[in-house]
N, C-alpha and C positions, 0 to 999 in steps of 0.2 A: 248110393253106391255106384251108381251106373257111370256118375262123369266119373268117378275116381279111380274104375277100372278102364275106363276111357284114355285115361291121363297115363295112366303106369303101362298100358299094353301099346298104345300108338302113341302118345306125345313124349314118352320116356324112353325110346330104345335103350340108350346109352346108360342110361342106370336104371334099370328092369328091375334090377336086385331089391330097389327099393321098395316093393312092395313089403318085403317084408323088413323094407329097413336096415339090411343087413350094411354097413356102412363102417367104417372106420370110425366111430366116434370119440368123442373125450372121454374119460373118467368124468365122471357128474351127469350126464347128458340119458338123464332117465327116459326111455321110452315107454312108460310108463305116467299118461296124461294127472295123474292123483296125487304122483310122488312130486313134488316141487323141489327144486335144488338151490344149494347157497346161493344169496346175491350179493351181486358186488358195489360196491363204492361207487359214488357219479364222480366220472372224470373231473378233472380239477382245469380248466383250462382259463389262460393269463389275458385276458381283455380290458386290465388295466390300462393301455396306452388306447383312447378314441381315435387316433388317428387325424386325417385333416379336413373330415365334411365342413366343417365351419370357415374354411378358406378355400372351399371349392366352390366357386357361383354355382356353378351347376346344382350342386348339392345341396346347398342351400337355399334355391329355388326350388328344387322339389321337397324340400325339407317344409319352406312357408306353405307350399301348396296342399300338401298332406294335414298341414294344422288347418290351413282353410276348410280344407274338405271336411275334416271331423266334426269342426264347430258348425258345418252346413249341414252335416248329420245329427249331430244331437240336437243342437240350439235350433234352427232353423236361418234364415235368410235376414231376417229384420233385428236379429238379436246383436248388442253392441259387440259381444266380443267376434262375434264370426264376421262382422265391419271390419274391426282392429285388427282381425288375421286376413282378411281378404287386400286389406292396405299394404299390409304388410307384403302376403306377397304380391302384391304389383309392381310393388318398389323393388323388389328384389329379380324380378320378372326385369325389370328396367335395367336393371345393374345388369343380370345374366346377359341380355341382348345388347349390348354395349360391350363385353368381355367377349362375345361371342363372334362380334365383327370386327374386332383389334385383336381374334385368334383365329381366322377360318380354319385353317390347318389341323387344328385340334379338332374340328368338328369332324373333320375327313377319319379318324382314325378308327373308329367304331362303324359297322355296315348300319347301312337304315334300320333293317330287322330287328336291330340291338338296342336303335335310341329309346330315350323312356318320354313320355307324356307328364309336361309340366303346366298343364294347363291350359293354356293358350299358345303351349310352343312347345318344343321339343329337346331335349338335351341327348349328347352324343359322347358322354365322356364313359361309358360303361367300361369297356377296353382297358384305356389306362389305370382305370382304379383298380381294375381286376389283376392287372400286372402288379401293381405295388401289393395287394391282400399277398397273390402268390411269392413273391419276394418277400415280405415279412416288412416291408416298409410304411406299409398301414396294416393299420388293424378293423378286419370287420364291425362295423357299427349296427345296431338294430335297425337305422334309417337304411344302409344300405341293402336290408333282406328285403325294404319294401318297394319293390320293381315293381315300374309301371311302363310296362313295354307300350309300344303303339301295336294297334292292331296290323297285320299282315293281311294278304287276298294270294297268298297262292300254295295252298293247303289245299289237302285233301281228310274230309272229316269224317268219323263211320263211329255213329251210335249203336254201342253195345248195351243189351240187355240181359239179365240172369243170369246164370252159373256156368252155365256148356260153350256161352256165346263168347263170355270173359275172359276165363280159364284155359279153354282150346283156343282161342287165338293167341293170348298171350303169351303161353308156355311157345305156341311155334317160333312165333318172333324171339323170345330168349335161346332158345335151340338152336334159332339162325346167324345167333350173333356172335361176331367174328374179332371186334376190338374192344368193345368195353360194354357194360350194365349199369344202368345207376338205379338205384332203389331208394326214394323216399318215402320211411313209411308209418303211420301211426299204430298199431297194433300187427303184433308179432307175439306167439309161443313156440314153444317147444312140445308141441302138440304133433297129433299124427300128420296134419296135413303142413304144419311148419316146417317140422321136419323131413316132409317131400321136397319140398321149394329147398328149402337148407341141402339138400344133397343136389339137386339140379345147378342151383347157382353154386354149391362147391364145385360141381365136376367141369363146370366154366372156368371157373378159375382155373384149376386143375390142367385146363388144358392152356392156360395160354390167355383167355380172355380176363380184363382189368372188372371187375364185380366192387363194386364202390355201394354203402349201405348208410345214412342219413334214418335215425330211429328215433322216436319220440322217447325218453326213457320211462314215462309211464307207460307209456301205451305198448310199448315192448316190453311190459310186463319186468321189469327191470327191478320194480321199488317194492319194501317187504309186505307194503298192504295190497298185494299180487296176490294171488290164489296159488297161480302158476307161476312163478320163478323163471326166466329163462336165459342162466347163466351159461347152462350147458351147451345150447343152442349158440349163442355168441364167439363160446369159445370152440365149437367146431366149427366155426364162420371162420377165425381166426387161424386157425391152425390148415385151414382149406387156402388162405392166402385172401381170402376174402378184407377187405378192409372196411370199418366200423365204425363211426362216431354218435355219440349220442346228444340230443338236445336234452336240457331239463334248464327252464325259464332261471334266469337270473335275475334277482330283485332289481338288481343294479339297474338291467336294461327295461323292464320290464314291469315297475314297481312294485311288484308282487310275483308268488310262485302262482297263482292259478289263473296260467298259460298254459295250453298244450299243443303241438306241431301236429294237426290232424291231418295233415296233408298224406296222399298217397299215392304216387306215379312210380313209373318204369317209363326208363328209357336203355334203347339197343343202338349201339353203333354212332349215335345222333342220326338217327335215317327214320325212326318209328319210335311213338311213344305213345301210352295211356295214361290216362289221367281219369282216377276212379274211387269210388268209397268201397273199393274192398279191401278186406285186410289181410294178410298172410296168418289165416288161424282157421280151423276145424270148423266153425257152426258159418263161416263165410262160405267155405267149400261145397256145405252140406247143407246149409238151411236157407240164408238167404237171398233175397231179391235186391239187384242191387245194380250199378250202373256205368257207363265207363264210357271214356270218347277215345280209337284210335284215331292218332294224329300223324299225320307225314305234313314237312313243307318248313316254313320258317318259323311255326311257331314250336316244333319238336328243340330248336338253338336255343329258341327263348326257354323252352324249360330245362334244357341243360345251362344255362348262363345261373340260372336258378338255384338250381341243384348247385351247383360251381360253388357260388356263392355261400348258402347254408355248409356244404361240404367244410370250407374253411372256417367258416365263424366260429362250429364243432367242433375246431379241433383237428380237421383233415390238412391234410399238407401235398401241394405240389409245386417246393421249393428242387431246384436242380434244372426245370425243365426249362427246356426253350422255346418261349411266348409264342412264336411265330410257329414253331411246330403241332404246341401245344392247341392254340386257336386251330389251325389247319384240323384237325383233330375232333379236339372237342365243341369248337363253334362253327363249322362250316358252313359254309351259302348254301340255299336250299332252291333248286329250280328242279320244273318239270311234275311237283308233286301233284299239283291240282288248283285250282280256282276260287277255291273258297277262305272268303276272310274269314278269320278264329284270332281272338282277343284272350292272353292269357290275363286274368283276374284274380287277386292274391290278398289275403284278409292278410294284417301283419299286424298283433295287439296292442292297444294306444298308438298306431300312427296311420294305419292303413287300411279300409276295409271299401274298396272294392264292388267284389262279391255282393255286398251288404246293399249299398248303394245302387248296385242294378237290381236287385230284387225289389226292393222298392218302386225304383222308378215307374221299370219297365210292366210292373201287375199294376201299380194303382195308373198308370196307363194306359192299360190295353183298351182296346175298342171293339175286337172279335169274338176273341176267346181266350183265355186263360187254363193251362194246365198246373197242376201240381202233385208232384208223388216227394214225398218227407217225412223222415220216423220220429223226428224232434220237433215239435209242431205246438210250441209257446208261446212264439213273440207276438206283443200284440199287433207290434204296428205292422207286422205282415197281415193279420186279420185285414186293419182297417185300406190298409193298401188292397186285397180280393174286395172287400164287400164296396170300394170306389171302383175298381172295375165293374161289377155287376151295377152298379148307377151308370157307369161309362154306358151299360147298352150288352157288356161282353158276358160272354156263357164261360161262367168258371166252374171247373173240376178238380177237386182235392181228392188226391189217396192217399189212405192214412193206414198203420199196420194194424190189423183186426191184434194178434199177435205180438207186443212191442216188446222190446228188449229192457225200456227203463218203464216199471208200471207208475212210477209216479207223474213218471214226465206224460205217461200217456193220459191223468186222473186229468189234467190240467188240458191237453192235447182233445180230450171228448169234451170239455167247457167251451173253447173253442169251438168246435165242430158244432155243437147246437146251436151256439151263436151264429156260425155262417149258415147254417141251417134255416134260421129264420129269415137268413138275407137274400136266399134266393139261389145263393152257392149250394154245386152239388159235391155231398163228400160220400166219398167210397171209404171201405175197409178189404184193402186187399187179403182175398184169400190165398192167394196162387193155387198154381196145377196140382201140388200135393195135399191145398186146405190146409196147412198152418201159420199162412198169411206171417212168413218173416219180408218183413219188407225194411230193409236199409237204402233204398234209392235217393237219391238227392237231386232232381233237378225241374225245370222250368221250361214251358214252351207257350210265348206269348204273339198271336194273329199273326202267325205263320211268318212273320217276321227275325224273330228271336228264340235262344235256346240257350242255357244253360246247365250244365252237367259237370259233379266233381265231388267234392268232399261237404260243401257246405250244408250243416242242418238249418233249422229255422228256430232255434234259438239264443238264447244271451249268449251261451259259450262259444257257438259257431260264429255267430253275428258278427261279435263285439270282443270275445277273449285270446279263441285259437290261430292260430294259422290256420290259415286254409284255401282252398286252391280251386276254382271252376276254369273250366274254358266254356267261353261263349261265342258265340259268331249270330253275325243278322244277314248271314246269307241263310236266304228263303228256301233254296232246296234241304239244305241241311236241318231248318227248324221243320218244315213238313214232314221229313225224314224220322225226326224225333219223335213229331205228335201221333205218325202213323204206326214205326215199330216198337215208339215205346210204350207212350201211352195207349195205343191202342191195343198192345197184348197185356200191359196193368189193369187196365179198366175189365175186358174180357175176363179178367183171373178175380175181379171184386166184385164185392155186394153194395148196393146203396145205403147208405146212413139211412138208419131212423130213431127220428129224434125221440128220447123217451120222455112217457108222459107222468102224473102223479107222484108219488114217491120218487122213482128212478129220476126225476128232472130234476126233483127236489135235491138227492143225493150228488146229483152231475153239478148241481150251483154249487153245494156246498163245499163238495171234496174241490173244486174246479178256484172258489176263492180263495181256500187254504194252500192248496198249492203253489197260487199265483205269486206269492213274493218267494219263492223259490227260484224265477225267472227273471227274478227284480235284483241280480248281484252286480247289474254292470258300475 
């Protein structure tokens, strides 16, 4: 209760009242966390026309590069088809770099901070496709949510940890902001503390500032196999001038519904943004431990280009505006921020995963040390990537939640843990400073090199299903930074594993094998 009168007494002047919530709200919009309210219909929105990535080199360069990349994650290096995709895009890698020098001009029209990463080169066409999405003359494609910016060096990075650290910073920088908000976010209710946030970013609006909201529609508690319903909530979003879209996976793009947009950021102004695994709901507020990067510099454009981009594919519209004003605006240059590179990194389901790929890498890599704080802690091959670190020579630490939110994920999650247990890996169960050990944290800190911090878990659905979103950087101050105030206050707040013996070992094999094809849906 302390941050939350924290939050209403100093980070809320302007609407105090909300303590008790007294607020204009809709008819339906129960304040009352038990009562759930009607829900509504998933938008219907028209993605019939693909648009023209198949005649864009560019696109289609990053297009073959993305299929390469996948077959080098599943398959491996030696296998025929990730041959056939790697030829493929080379050949097309050859065509783009031929189109590219009989069109310089084109290349000029996007800033560097905006090209994407195609491999062995670069493409610069982001700009104009983004014009045509906003005009209505293409139509958003699933390839085009999968952005692969180049990394940036002139950022400023500041790892945030637990609830006072998250929340009171956040809230200031919304408070501060003067032209626009953007919110992507995986979980949302109409809960006590949603409906905090829901009246702060109404009275934004309210006043003048653009509050733009990009919602998973599960995870916004949207769909009827909800608990909590939060219809009411939406529509005092709506009615505040707030603006709204929701994702819910289309088979079409995505060859199945079980997708979900787990991503979760805020951005202010384009001048400041976060990127975190917390969610706008009550036991995030109140219970757990969890994690965040603020960001200033050029990669805060890149995740509004981001945002841009999902905004439209949803559903969002900023047909009328003028490109040039618009850019001025919402993608501006970014100088002055700070010195450090930061790599936005972006899972995107069947075409893009990122995220996935550095996790891998960079632990069955490491040579010093290896950290890990993760609530969803299944995949094997993250196992076998720590326990090749600890042969590398490197001192690995896993914290895992004493406490978990999914207990079956966790039956699977302690199979694991005695395995790395054996190998020499040290694993924790955080308790935190209250001892109820809720720990939702998501990230990575590998020989002071590297860091990772965001949405992703460490399982199938994170890995391989959802969107989802880290920022990383391998500048060295910033990975120290992490190891010292993050891990070093999670480790402080935990207990050592120990491994059970007899019976209890016997039960960890067993519940631990039965579980294990529950992690096996990719």
């Amino acid at each position: 209760m302390k941050l939350k009168l924290l939050f209403l007494t100093i980070a809320l002047p302007a609407v105090s009242a909300a303590q008790g919530f007294n607020f204009d709200a809709p008819a339906g919009f129960s304040l009352n966390d038990e009562n759930p309210v009607p829900v509504p219909s998933a938008p219907e929105i028209d993605r019939s026309q693909t648009g023209g990535s198949a005649e864009n080199p560019a696109a289609a360069m990053r297009k073959a590069y993305n299929e390469y990349k996948m077959a080098l994650l599943n398959k491996g290096a030696s296998n025929k088809d990730t041959l056939r995709k790697q030829a493929s895009y080379l050949e097309l890698k050859r065509q783009y770099d031929e189109y590219a020098a009989r069109n310089p001009q084109k290349e000029l029209e996007t800033p560097s901070y905006l090209c994407q990463n195609g491999g062995a080169g670069k493409t610069c066409d982001f700009l104009p496709r983004l014009k045509n999405f906003m005009e209505g003359s293409e139509k958003v494609t699933p390839e085009d949510l999968a952005l692969n910016f180049s990394s940036t060096d002139s950022n400023s990075l500041t790892p945030l940890r637990d609830r006072e650290e998250f929340w009171g910073n956040l809230v200031r920088d919304i408070l501060a902001a003067k032209s626009f908000i953007h919110v992507q976010m995986f979980g949302m209710q109409g809960d006590s503390w949603g409906q905090t946030l829901a009246v702060l970013l109404a009275e934004k609006a309210k006043s003048g500032v653009e509050v733009r909201i990009v919602a998973d529609q599960w995870g916004a508690r949207m769909m009827k196999l909800n608990k909590y319903a939060s219809q009411g909530l939406f529509d005092y979003y709506k009615q505040s001038g707030v603006q709204v879209v929701f994702f819910n996976a289309d088979p079409k793009d995505f060859k199945n519904n079980y997708h979900f947009d787990h991503r979760k950021y805020f951005i202010m102004d384009g001048k400041v943004a976060y990127n975190t695994g917390y969610t706008m709901e009550k036991h995030m507020q109140e219970e757990m431990f969890d994690l965040a990067v603020k960001v200033q510099g050029p990669i805060v454009t890149q995740l509004n280009a981001s945002f841009l981009t999902n905004f439209v594919y949803n559903g969002g519209s900023f047909r009328g505006s003028d490109f040039n004003s618009f850019t001025q605006k919402y993608l501006p240059a970014q100088t002055g921020a700070g010195k450090q590179e930061a790599t936005l990194a972006i899972n995107v389901p069947t075409l893009q995963h990122r995220v996935t790929e550095n996790y891998y890498e960079k632990i069955s890599g490491a040579k010093k040390s290896v950290f890990v704080a993760n609530p969803y802690f299944t995949d094997n091959r993250i196992v076998e990537s720590l326990k090749q670190a600890v042969k590398n020579g490197a001192r690995v630490q896993v914290i895992l939640p004493r406490n978990p939110e999914n207990k079956l994920n966790s039956k699977n999650a302690m199979y694991h843990a005695m395995q790395l247990d054996k190998s020499g890996v040290e694993v924790y169960l955080y308790d935190g400073p209250e001892n109820y050990g809720r720990l939702h944290a998501k990230g990575i800190a590998v020989d002071d090199t590297f860091a990772s911090i965001g949405s992703c878990n460490m399982d199938k659905m994170s890995l391989y299903h959802n969107f989802e979103q880290n920022i990383e950087s391998e500048d060295p101050e910033f990975a120290v930074k992490v190891r010292e105030h993050v891990f070093g206050y999670a480790l402080e707040h935990s207990t050592r594993y120990k491994r059970p013996t007899g019976l209890s070992a016997l039960q960890t094999v067993v519940y631990g094998n039965l579980t294990e094809p529950f992690d096996k849906v990719d």
